[in-house]
C-alpha positions as CSV (number, residue, x, y, z in Angstrom):
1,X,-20.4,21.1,39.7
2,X,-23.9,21.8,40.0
3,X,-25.9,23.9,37.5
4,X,-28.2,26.8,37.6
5,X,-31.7,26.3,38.7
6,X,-34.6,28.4,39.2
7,X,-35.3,27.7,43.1
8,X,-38.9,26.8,44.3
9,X,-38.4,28.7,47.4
10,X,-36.6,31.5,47.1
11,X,-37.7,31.7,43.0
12,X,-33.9,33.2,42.2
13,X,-31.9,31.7,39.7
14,X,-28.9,29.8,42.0
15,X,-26.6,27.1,42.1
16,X,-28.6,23.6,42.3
17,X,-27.7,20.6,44.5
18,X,-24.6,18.6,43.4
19,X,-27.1,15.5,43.6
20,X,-30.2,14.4,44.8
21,X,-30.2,14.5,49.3
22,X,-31.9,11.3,49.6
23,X,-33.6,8.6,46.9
24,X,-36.7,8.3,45.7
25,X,-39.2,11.0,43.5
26,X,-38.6,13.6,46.6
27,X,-35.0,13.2,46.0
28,X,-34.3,14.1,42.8
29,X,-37.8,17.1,42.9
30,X,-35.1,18.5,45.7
31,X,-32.1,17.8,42.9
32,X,-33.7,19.2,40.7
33,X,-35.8,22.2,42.0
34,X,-33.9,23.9,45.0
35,X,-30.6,25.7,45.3
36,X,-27.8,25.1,47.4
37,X,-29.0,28.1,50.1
38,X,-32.5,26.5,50.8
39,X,-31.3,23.4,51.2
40,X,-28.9,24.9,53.8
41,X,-31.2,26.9,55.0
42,X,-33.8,23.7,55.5
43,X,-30.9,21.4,57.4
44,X,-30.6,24.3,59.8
45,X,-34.5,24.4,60.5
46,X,-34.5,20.2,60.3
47,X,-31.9,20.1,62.8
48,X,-33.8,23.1,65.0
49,X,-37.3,21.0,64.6
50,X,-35.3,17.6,66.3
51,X,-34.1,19.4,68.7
52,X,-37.2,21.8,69.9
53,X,-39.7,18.5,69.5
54,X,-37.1,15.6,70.8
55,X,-37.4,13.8,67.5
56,X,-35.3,10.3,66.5
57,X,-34.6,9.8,63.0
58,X,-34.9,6.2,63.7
59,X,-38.5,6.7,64.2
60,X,-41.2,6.1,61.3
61,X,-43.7,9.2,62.8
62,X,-40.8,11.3,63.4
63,X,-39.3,10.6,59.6
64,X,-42.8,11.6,58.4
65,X,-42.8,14.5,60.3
66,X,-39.9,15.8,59.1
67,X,-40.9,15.0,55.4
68,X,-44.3,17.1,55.6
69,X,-42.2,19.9,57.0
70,X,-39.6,20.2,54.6
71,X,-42.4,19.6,51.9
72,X,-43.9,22.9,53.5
73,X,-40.6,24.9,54.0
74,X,-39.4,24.0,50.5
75,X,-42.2,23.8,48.3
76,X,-45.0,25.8,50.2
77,X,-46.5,22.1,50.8
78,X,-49.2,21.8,53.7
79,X,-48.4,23.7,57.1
80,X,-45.2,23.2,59.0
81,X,-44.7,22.9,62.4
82,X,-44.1,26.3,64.6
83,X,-40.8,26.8,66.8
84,X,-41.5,28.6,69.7
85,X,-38.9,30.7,70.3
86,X,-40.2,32.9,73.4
87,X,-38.0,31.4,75.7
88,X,-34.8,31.6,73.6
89,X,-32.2,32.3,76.2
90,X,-34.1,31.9,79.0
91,X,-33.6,28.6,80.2
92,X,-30.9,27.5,82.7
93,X,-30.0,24.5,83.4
């Protein structure tokens, strides 16, 4: 069971991470600095960012990408990258 941070993000006191997402010093600064919500809430936003930029996890530039943006979206790190969302539902296929 995880215990009861206070959350870089969203600056509440919250449930932490069970363990760290990924290795490494960025790892465990998740682990130990963001609740279970903004991690959520970043995997949705990770997920939107591959899909709205055609990104493969495989891919070195595309990892780093990823990396600086959830450094921004969690920890106010840098600029992250803007989803454009004007033609949401607009598209046909």
């Amino acid at each position: 069971m995880a215990g009861v941070i206070q959350c870089a993000r969203c600056k509440q006191k919250l449930p932490g991470l069970d363990r760290a997402p990924f290795g490494g010093p960025l790892g465990r600064r998740v682990e130990a600095e963001i609740c279970q919500a903004c991690w959520q809430a970043w995997i949705t936003t990770q997920s939107q960012l591959i899909n709205h930029y055609g990104l493969s996890t495989i891919n070195p530039d595309h990892q780093q990408f990823l990396i600086e943006n959830m450094q921004s979206f969690l920890f106010g790190i840098g600029k992250g990258a803007e989803i454009d969302t004007s033609l949401q539902g607009k598209i046909s296929h």
